[in-house]
DOTOR-682189 format. One line per field, with one value per residue: residue number from 1; y, x, z of N, C-alpha, C in turn. Coordinates in steps of 0.2 Angstrom, whole numbers, plus 5000, padded with zeros to 4 digits. Example, Ala and Ser with C-alpha at 12.3 -4.5 7.8 and 13.67 -1.06 7.14 Angstrom:
! residues 2
k <- c(1  2)
npy <- c(4972  4989)
npx <- c(5066  5064)
npz <- c(5039  5035)
capy <- c(4978  4995)
capx <- c(5062  5068)
capz <- c(5039  5036)
cpy <- c(4984  5000)
cpx <- c(5066  5064)
cpz <- c(5039  5039)
END
This chain:
! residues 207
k <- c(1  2  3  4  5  6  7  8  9  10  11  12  13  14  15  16  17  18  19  20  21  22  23  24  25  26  27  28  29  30  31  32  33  34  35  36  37  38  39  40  41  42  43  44  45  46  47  48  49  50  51  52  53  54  55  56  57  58  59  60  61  62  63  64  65  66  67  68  69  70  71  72  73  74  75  76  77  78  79  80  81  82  83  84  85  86  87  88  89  90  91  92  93  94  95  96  97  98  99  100  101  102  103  104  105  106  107  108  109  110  111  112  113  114  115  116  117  118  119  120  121  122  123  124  125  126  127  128  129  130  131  132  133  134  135  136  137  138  139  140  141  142  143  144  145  146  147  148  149  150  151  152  153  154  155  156  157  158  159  160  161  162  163  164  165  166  167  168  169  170  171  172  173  174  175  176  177  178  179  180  181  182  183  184  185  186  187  188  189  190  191  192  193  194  195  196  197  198  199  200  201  202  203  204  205  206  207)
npy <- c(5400  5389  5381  5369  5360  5350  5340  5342  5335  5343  5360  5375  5389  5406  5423  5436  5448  5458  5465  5481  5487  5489  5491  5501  5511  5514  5520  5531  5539  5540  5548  5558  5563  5565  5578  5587  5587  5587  5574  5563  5545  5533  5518  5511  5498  5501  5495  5487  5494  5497  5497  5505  5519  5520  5522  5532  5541  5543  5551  5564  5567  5569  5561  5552  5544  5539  5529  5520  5528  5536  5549  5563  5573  5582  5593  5594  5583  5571  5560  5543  5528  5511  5494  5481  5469  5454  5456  5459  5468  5483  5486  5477  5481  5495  5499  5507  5518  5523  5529  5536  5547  5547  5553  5566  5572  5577  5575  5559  5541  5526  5514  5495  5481  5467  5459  5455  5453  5463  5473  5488  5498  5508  5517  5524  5531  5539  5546  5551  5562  5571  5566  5560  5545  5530  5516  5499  5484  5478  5489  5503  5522  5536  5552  5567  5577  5594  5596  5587  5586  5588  5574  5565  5547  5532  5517  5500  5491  5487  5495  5503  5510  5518  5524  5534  5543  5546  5553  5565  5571  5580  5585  5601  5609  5597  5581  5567  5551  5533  5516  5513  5502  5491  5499  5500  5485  5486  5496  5505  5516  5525  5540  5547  5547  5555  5565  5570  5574  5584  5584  5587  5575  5569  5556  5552  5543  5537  5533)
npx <- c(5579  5580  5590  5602  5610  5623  5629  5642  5656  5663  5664  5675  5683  5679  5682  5671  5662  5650  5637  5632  5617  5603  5590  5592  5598  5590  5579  5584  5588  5576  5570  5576  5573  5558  5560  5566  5581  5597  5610  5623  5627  5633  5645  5638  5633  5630  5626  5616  5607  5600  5585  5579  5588  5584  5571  5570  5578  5568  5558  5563  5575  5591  5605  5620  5635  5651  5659  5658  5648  5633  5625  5611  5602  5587  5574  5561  5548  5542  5528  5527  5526  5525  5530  5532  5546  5554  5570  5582  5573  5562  5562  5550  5552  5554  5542  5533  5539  5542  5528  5526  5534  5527  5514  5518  5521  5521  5508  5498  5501  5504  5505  5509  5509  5516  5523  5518  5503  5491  5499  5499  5495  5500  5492  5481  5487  5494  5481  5475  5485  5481  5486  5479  5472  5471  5463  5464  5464  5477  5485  5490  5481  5488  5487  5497  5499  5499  5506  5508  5498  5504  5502  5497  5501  5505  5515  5512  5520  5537  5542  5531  5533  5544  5541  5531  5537  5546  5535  5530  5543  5540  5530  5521  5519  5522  5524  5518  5525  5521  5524  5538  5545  5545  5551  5566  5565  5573  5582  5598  5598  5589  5586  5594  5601  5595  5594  5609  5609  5600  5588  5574  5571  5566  5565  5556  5559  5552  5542)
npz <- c(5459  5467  5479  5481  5492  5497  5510  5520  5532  5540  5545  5541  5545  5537  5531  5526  5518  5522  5511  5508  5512  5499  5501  5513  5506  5497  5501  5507  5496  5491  5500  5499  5487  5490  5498  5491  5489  5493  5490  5497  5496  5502  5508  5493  5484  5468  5458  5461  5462  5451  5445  5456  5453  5439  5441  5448  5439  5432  5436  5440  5446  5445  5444  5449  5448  5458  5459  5475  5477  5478  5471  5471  5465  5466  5459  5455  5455  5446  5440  5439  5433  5444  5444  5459  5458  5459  5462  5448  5449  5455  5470  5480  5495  5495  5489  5498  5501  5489  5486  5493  5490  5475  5480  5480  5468  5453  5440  5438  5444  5444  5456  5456  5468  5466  5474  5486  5495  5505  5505  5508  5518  5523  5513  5518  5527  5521  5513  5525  5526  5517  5504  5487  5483  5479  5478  5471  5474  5473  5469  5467  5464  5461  5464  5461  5474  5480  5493  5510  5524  5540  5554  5565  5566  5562  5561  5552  5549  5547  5534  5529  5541  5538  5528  5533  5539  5530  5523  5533  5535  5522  5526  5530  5546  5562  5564  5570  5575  5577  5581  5580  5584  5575  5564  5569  5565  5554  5550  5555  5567  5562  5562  5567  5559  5546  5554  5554  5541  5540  5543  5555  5569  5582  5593  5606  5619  5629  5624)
capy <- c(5399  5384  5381  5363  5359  5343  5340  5338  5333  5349  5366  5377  5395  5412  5429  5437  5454  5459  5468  5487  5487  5493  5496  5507  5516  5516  5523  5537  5541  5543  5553  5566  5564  5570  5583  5590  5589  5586  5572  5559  5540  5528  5514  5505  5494  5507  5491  5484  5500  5501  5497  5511  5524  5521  5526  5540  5550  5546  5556  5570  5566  5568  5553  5550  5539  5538  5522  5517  5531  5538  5555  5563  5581  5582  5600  5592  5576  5569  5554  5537  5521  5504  5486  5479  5462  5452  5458  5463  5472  5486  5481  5477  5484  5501  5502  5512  5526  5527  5528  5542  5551  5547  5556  5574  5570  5580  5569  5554  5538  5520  5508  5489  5479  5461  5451  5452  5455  5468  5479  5494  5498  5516  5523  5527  5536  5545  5550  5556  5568  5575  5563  5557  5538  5525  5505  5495  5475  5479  5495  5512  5527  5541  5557  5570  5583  5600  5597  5585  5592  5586  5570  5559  5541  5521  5513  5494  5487  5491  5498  5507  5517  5524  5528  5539  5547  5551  5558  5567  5575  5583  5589  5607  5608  5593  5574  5562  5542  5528  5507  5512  5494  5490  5502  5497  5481  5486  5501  5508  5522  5530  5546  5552  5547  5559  5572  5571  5579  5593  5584  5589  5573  5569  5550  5552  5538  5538  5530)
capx <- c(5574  5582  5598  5605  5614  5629  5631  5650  5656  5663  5664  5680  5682  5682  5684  5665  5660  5642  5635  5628  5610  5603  5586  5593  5601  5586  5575  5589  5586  5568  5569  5578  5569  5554  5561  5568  5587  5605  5614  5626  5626  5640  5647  5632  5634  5625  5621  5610  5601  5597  5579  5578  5589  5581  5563  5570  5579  5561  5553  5566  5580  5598  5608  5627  5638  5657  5664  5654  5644  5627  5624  5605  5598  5580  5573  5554  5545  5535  5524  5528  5522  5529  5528  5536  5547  5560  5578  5585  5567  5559  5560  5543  5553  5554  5534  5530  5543  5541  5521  5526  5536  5523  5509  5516  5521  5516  5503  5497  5505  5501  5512  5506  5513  5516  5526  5516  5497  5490  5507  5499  5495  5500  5491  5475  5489  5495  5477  5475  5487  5480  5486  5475  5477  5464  5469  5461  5465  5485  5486  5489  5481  5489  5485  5498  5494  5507  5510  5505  5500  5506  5497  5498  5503  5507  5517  5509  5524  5545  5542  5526  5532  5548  5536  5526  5544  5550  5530  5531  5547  5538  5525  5522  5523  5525  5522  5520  5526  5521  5526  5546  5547  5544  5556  5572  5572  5577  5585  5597  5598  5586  5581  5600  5606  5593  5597  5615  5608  5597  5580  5572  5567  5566  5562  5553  5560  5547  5534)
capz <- c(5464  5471  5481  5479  5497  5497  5516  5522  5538  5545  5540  5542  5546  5534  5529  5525  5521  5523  5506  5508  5510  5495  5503  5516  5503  5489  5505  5509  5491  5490  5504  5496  5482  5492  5502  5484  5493  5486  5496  5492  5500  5500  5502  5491  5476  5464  5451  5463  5464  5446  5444  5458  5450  5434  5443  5451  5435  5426  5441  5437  5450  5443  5448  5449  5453  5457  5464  5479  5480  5474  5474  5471  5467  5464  5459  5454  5456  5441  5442  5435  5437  5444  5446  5458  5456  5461  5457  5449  5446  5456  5475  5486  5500  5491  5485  5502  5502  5484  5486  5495  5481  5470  5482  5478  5462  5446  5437  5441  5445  5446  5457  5458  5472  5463  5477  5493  5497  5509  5508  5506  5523  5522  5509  5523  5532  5516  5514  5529  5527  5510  5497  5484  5483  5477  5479  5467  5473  5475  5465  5471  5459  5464  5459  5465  5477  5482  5500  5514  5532  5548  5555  5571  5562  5564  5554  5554  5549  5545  5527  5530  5546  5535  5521  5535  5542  5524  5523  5538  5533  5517  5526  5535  5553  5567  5563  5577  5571  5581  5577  5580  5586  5568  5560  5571  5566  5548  5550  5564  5569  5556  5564  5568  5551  5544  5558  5551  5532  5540  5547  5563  5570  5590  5597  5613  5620  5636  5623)
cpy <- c(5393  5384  5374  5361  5352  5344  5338  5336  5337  5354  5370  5385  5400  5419  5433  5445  5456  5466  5473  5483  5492  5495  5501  5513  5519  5522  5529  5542  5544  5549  5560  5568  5568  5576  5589  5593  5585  5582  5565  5552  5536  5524  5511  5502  5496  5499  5485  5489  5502  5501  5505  5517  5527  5527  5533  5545  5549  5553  5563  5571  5566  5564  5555  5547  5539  5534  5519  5520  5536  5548  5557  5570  5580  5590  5596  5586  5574  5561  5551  5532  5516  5499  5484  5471  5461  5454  5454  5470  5479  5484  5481  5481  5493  5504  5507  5519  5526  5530  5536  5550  5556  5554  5563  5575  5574  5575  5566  5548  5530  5515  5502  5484  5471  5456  5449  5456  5461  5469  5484  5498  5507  5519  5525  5532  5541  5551  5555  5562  5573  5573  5560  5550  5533  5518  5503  5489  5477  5485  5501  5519  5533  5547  5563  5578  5590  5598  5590  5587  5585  5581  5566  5553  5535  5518  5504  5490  5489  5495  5504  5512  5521  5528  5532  5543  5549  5559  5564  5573  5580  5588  5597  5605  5601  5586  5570  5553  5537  5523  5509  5506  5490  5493  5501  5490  5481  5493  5503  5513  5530  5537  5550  5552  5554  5565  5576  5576  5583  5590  5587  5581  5569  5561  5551  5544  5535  5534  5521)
cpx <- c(5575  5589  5597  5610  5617  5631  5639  5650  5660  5665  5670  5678  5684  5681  5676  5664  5652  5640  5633  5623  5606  5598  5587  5595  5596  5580  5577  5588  5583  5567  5571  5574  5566  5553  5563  5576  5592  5609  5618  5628  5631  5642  5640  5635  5631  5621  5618  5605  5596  5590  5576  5580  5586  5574  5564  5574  5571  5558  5558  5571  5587  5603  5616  5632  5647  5659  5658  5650  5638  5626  5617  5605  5593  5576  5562  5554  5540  5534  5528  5526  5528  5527  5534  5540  5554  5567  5580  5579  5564  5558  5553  5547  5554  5547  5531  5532  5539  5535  5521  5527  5530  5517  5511  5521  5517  5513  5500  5499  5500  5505  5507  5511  5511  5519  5520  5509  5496  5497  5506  5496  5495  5498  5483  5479  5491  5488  5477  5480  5488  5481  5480  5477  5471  5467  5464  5465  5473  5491  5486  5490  5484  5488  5489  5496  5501  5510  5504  5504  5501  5501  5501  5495  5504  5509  5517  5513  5532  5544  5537  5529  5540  5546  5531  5531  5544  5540  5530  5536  5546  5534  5526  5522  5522  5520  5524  5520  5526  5524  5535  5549  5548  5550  5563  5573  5573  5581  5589  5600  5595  5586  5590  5604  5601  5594  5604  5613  5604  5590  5581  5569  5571  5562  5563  5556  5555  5540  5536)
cpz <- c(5468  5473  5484  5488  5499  5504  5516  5530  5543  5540  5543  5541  5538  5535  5527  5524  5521  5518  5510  5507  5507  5496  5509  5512  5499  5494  5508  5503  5490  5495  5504  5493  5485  5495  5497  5488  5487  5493  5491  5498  5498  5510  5501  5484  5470  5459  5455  5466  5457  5444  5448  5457  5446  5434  5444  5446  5432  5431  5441  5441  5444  5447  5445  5453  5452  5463  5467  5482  5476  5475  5470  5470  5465  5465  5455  5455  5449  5441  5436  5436  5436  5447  5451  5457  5459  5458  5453  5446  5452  5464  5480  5491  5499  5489  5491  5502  5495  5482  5489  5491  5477  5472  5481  5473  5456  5441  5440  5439  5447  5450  5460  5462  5469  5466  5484  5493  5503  5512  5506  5511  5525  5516  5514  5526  5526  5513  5518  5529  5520  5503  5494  5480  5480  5474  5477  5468  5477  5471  5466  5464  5462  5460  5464  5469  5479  5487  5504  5519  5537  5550  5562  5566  5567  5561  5556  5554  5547  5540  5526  5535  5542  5531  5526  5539  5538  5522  5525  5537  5526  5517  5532  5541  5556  5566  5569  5572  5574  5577  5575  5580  5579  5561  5561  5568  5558  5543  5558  5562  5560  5558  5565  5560  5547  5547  5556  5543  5535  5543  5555  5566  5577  5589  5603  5615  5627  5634  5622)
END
C-alpha cells in the first residue's frame, strides 16, 4: 500500500509493454455469460482474472484457458454471492456487470460493494427493467428474474453504463443507452467489438 520513491538526477529511456486490461476482458466475460454465449478472449493474463473466473464457474460458466487466451461457454446462470476487494480479490470495477448476471440468475444472490460508496447506481435502472434488486446500505439482494425487457437507460458513470449495454443485450427487443461519454473513457470501441461476436448494437452518433 505504499511506494517508497529515491529521486535521481535524470532518468534514461526504455522498452515498456502495457498489461491486457483485465477488466475489459472480465466485462467481455460476463457478457457472454449473460447472453448464454460461447466466445473466446485473448491476449489477457488469465491469473489476473482469477477471482473473476472462479465467480463465473460457480454460476455455472465453463472456463478454459490456453496460453493467453480465455475461452467461456455458459448454458445456465445460477446465483452466487460476492464481496468485492482489492486484488487479487473480486474487482469493484466488475460489481456492475456482474449485478447484471446476477439479476437473471437462478436463485438469489447477494453482492456487497466493499471499496467504494454509492456504486450501485444501476441497480434503479436494472429494476426498471424487471429485475428484482433490493440495496441495503452497499448490498445488492438480488432475486433472479427470467428475462429483462427493453428500457430507455443512463449510465451515471463508466462501469454502470456497460452494466446497462451487457443488460440491454439480454433483454427482448430494443434498448436505448445514454452517458457514452462515460463508457468511452474505459473502453474503446465497445459497441464494435461486441458487433464482431453477433450483437446488434448502433451508436447514433447525432446524440
Amino acid at each position: 500500500s505504499k511506494i517508497t520513491i529515491d529521486g535521481v538526477e535524470k532518468l534514461s529511456g526504455c522498452i515498456h509493454e502495457v498489461i491486457p486490461d483485465r477488466i475489459e476482458a472480465g466485462t467481455f466475460l460476463i457478457a457472454s455469460a449473460a447472453t448464454l454465449s460461447n466466445i473466446t478472449i485473448g491476449p489477457v493474463i488469465p491469473n489476473h482474472l482469477d477471482s473473476v473466473l472462479e465467480a463465473l464457474k460457480k454460476t455455472g460458466s465453463k472456463i478454459f484457458i490456453q496460453g493467453n487466451k480465455i475461452s467461456i461457454r455458459t448454458d445456465e446462470i445460477k446465483a452466487v454471492n460476492i464481496n468485492t476487494a482489492p486484488f487479487p480479490g473480486f474487482p469493484t470495477d466488475l460489481q456492475a456487470p456482474f449485478t447484471v448476471l446476477m439479476a437473471i440468475a437462478k436463485g438469489e444472490s447477494k453482492i456487497s460493494e466493499t471499496i467504494y460508496e454509492n456504486r450501485m447506481g444501476h441497480v434503479n435502472s436494472l429494476n426498471k427493467m424487471g429485475a428484482s434488486i433490493q440495496l441495503i446500505d452497499n448490498t445488492a439482494i438480488i432475486k433472479g428474474v427470467d428475462k429483462l425487457k427493453a428500457q430507455n437507460l443512463k449510465g451515471s458513470d463508466l462501469r454502470s453504463t456497460a452494466a446497462m449495454i451487457i443488460a440491454a443485450l439480454t433483454a427482448e427487443d430494443t434498448s436505448y443507452v445514454e452517458g457514452l461519454e462515460h463508457l468511452d473513457r474505459g473502453y474503446e470501441c465497445f459497441e464494435s467489438k461486441l458487433n464482431m461476436i453477433g450483437a446488434d448494437v448502433i451508436r447514433n452518433l447525432n446524440k
